[in-house]
Backbone as CSV, one residue per row, in Angstrom:
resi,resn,N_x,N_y,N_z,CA_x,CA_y,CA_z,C_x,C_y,C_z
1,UNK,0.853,-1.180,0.000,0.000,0.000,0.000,0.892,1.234,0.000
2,UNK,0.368,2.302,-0.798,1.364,3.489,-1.275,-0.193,4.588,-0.313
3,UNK,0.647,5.291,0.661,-0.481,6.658,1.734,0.433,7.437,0.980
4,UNK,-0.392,8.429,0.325,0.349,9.797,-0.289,-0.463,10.792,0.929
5,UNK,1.297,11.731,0.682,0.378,12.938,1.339,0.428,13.352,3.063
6,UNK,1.011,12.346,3.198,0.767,11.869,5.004,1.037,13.503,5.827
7,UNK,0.460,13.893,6.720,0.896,15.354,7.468,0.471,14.605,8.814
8,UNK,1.876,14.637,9.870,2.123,13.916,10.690,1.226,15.110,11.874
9,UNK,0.602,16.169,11.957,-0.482,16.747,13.262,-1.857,16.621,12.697
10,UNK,-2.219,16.269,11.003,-3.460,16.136,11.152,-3.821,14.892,10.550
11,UNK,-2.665,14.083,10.298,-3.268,12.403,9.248,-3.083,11.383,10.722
12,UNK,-2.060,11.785,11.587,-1.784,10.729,12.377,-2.463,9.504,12.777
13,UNK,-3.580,9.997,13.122,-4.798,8.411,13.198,-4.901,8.195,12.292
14,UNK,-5.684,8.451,10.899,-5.780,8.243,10.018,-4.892,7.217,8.649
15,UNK,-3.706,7.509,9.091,-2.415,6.771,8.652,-2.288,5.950,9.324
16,UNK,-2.218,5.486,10.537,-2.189,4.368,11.283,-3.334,3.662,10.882
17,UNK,-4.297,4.465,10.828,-5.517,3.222,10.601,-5.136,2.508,9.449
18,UNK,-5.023,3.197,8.636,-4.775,2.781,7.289,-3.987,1.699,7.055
19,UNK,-2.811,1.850,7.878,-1.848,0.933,7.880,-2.103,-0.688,8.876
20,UNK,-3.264,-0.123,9.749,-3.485,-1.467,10.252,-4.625,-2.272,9.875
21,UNK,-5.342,-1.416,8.615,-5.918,-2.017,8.084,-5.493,-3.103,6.782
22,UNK,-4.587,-1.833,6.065,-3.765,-3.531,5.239,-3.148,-4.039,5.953
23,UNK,-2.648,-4.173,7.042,-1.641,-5.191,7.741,-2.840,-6.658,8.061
24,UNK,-4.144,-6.078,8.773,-5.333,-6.944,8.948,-5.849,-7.806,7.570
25,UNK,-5.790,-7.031,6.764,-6.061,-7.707,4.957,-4.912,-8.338,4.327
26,UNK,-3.890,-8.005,5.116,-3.142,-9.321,3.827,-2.251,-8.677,3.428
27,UNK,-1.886,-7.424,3.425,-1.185,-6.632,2.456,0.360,-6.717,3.409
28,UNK,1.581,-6.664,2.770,2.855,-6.672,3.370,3.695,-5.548,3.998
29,UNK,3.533,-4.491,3.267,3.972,-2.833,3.702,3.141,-2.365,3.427
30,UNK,3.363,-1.044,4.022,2.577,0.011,3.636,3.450,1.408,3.424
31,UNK,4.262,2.075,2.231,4.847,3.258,1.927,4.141,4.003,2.137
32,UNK,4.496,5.287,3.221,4.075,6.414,3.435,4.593,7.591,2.995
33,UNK,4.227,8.369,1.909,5.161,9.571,1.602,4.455,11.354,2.199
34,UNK,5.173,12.206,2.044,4.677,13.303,2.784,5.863,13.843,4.039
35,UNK,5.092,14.074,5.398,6.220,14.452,6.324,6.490,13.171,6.843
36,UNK,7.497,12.578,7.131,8.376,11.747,7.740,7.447,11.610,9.534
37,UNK,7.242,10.802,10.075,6.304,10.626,11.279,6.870,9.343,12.047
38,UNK,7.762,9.320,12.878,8.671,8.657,13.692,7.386,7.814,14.912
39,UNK,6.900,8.384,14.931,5.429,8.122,15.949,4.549,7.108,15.245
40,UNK,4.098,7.620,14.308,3.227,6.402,13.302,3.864,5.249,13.050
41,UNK,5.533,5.557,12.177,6.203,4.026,12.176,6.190,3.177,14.003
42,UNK,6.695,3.934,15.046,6.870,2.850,16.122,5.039,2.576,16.155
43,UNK,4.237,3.670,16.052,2.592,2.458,16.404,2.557,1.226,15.633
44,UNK,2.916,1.388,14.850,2.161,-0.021,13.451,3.660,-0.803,14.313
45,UNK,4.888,-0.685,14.012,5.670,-1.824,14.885,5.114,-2.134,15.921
46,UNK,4.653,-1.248,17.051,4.476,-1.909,17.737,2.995,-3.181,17.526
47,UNK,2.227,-3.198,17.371,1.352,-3.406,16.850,1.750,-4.898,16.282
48,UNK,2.265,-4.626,15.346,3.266,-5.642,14.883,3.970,-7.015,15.775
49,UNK,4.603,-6.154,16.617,5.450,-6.798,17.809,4.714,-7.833,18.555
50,UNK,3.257,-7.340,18.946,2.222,-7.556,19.729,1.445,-8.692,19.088
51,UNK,0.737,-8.338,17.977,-0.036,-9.117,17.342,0.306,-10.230,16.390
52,UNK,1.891,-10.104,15.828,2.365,-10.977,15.004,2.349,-10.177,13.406
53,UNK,3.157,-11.253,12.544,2.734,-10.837,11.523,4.655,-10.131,10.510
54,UNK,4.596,-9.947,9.325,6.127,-9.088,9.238,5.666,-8.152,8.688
55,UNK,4.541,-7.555,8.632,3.829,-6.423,7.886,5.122,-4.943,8.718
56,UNK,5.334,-4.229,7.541,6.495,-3.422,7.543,5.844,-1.916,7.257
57,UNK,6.156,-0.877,7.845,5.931,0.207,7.102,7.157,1.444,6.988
58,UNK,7.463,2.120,6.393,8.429,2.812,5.757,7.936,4.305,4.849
59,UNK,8.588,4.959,5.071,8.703,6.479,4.490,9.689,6.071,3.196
60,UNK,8.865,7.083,2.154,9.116,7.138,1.069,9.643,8.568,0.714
61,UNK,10.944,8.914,-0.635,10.514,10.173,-0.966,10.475,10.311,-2.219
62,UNK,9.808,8.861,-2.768,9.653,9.137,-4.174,8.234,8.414,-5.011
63,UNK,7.339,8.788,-4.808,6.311,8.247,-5.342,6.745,7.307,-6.674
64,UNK,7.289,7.864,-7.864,7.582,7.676,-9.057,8.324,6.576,-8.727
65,UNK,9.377,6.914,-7.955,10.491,6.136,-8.073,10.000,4.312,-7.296
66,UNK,8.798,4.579,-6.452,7.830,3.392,-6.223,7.245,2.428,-7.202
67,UNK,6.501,3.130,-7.944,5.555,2.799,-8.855,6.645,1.984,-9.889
68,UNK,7.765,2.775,-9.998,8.606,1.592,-11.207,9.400,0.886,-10.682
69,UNK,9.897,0.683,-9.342,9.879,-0.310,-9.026,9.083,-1.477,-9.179
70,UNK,7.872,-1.063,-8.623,6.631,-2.480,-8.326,6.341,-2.723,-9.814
71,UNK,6.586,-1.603,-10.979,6.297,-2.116,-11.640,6.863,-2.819,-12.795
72,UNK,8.149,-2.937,-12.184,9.647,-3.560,-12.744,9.203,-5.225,-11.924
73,UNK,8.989,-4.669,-10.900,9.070,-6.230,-10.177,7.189,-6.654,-10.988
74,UNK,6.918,-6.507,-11.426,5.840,-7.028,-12.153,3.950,-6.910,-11.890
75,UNK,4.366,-5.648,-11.131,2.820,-5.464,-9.967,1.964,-4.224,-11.059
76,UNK,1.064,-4.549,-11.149,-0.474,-3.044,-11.036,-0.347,-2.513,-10.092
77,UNK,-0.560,-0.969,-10.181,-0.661,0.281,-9.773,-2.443,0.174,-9.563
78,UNK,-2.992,0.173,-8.232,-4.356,0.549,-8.638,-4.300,1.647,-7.541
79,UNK,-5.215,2.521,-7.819,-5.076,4.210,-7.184,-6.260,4.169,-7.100
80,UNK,-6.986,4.111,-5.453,-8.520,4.315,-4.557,-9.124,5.728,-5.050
81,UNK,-9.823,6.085,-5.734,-10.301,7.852,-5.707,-11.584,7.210,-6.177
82,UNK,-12.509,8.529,-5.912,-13.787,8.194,-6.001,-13.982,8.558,-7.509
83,UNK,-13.045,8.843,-7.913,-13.239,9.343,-9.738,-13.331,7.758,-11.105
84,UNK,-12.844,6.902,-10.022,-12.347,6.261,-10.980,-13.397,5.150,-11.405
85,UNK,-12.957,3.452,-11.713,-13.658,2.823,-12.696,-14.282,1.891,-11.126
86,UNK,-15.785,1.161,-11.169,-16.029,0.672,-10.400,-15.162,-0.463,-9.182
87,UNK,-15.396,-0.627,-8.323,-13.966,-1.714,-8.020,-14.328,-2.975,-8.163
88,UNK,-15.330,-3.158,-7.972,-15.941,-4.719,-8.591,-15.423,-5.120,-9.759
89,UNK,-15.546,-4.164,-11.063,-15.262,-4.209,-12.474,-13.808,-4.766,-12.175
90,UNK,-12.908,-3.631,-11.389,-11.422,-3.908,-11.581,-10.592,-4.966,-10.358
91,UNK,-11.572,-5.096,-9.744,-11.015,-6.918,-8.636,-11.259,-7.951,-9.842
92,UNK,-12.210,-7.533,-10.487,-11.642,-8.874,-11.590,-10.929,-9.029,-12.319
93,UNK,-9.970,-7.882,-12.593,-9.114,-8.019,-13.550,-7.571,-7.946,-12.321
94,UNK,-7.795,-7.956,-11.542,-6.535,-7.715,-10.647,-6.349,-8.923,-9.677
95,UNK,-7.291,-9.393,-9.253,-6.985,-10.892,-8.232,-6.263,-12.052,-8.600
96,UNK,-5.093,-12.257,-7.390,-4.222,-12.730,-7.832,-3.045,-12.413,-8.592
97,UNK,-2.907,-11.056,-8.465,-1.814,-10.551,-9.152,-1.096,-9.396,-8.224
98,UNK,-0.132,-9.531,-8.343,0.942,-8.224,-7.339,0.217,-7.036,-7.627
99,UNK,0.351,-6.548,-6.589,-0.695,-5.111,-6.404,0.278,-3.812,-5.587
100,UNK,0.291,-2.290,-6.101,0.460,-1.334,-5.199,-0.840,-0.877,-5.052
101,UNK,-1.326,-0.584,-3.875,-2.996,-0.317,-3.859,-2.584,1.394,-3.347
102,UNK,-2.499,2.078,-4.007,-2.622,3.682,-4.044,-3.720,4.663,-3.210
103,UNK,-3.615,5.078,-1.995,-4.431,5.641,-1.445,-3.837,7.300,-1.150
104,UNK,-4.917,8.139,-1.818,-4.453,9.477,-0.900,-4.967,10.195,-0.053
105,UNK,-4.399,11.593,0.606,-4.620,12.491,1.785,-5.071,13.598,1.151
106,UNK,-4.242,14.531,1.233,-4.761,15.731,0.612,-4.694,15.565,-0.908
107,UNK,-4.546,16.715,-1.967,-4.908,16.778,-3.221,-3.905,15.602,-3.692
108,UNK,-4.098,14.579,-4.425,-3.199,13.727,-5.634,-2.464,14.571,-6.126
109,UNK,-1.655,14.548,-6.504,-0.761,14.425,-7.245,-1.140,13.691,-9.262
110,UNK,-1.663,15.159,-9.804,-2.140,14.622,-11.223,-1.262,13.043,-11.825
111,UNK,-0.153,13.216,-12.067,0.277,12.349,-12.359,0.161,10.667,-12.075
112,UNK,-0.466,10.451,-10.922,-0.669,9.527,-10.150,-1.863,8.651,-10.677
113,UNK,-2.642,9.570,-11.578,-3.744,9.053,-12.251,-3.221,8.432,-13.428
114,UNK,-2.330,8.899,-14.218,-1.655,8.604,-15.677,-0.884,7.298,-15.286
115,UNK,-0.505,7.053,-13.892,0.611,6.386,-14.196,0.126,5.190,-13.654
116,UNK,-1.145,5.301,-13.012,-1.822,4.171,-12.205,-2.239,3.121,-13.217
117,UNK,-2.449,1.644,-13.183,-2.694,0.802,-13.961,-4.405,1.251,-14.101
118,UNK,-4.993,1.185,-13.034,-6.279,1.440,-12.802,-7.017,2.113,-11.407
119,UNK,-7.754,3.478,-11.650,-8.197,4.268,-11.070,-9.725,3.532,-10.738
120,UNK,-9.495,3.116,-9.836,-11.018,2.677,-8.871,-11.827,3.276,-8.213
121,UNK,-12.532,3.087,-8.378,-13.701,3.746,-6.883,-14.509,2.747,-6.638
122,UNK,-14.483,3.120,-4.769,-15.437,2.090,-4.432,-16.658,2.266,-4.339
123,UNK,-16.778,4.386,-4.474,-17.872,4.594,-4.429,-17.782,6.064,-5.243
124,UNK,-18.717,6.820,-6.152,-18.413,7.669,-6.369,-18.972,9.181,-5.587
125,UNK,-19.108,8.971,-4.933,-19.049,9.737,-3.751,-18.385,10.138,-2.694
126,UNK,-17.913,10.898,-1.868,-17.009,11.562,-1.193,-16.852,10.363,-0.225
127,UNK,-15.817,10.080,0.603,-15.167,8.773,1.459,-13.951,8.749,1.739
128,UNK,-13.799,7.912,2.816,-12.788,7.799,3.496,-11.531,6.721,2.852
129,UNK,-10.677,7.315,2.660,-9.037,6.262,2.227,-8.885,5.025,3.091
130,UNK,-9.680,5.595,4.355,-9.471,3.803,4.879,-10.361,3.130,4.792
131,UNK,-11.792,3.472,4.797,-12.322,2.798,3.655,-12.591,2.266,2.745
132,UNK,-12.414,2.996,1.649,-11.706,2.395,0.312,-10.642,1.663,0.272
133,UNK,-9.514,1.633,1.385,-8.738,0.056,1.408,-9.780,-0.687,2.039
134,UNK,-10.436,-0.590,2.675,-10.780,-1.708,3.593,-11.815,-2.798,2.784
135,UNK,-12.157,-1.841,2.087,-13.487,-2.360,1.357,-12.667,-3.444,-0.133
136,UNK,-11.670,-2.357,-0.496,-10.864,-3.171,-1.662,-10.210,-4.434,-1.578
137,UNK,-9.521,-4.200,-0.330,-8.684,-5.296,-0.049,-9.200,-6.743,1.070
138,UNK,-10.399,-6.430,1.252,-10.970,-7.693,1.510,-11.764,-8.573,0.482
139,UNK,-11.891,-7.342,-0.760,-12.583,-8.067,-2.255,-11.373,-8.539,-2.810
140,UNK,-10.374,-8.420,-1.876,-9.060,-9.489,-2.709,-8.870,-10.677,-2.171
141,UNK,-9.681,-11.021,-1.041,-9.766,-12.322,-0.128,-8.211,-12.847,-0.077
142,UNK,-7.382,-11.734,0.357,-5.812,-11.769,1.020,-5.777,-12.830,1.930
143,UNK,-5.297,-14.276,2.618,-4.996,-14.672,3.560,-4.101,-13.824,4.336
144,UNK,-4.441,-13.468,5.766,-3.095,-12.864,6.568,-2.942,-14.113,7.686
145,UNK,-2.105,-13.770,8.058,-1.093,-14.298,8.972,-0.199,-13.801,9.446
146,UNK,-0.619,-14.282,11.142,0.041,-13.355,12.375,0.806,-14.292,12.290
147,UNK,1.843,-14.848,12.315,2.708,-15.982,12.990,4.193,-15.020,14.103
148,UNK,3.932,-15.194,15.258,5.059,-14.587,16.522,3.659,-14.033,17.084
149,UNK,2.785,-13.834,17.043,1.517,-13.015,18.173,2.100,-13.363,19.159
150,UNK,1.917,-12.227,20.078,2.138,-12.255,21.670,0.620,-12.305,22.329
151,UNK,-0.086,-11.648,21.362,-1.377,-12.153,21.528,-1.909,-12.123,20.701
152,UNK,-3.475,-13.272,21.191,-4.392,-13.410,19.994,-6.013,-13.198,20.857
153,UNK,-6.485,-13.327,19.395,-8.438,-13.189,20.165,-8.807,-14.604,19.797
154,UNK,-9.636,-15.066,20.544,-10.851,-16.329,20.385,-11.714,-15.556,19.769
155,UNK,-12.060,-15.902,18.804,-13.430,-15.287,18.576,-14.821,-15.443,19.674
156,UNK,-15.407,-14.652,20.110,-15.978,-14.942,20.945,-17.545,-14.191,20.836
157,UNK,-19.078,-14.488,21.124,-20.468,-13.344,20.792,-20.082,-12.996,21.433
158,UNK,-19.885,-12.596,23.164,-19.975,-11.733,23.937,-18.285,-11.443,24.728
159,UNK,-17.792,-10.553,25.143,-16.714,-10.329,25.567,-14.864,-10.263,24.708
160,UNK,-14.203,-10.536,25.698,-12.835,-10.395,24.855,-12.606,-11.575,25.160
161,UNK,-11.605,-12.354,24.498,-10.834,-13.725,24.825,-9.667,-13.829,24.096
162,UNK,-9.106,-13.560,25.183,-7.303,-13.457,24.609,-6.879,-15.121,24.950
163,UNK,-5.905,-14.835,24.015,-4.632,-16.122,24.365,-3.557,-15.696,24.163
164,UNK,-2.688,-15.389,25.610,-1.411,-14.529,25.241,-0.298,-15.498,25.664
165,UNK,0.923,-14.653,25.607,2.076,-15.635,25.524,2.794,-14.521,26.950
166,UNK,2.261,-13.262,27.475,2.540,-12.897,27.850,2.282,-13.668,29.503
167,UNK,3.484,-13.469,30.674,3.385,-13.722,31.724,3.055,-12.648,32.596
């Protein structure tokens, strides 16, 4: 997952969510570009530490220089905006295949549209970026896996039910 945009006094929750939402779906990193936020990387580690899992996140300072990577290593660019082509339409042409899933903050960055494999929306109406992952990337039916949890949940109707490793 590529967070454009990040502004570490007013995205801070927002970026974390984001990030623990693909970590929950399956997704492996999450590149954050914008201001640099020393606070957000230790939450998602910690998080990490706690729950299991090698989901990674990292500051970027090159959007471009992302995109041709992933897309050297052989991945689609798909970019969340409410402008774009339905996401139903484009999970079928993308499942099962290496993915940068493109989410932004403040204004895009024009270019980001040109260079994206495919501009999705999950809805064309105004919405939330963690939304639109959340909603995308469970229509990718990702297996995740915590393996090191220090803790876990039982699924349970009523209450919490941990199983920790902690003493």
């Amino acid at each position: 997952v590529a967070r454009l945009g990040h502004r570490s006094k007013r995205d801070k929750r927002l970026s974390t969510h984001c990030a623990l939402i693909a970590r929950a779906f399956g997704a492996e990193r999450m590149v954050y570009f914008g201001e640099k936020d020393a606070v957000l990387e230790a939450s998602v580690r910690g998080v990490v530490s706690r729950w299991g899992g090698s989901f990674e996140i990292e500051h970027g300072d090159s959007w471009k220089r992302l995109f041709n990577e992933e897309k050297k290593r052989g991945a689609k660019i798909v970019h969340l905006t409410m402008y774009g082509l339905p996401y139903k339409r484009v999970l079928q042409s993308v499942k099962g295949k290496r993915l940068l899933v493109v989410i932004g903050s403040k204004k895009v960055p024009r270019g980001i549209y040109g260079e994206a494999n495919y501009n999705c929306s999950i809805t064309n109406q105004p919405h939330s970026e963690a939304g639109a992952l959340a909603v995308f990337l469970e229509g990718l039916g990702l297996q995740s896996r915590f393996r090191g949890a220090k803790l876990r949940l039982k699924p349970s109707a009523r209450g919490k039910r941990f199983t920790t490793k902690y003493k």
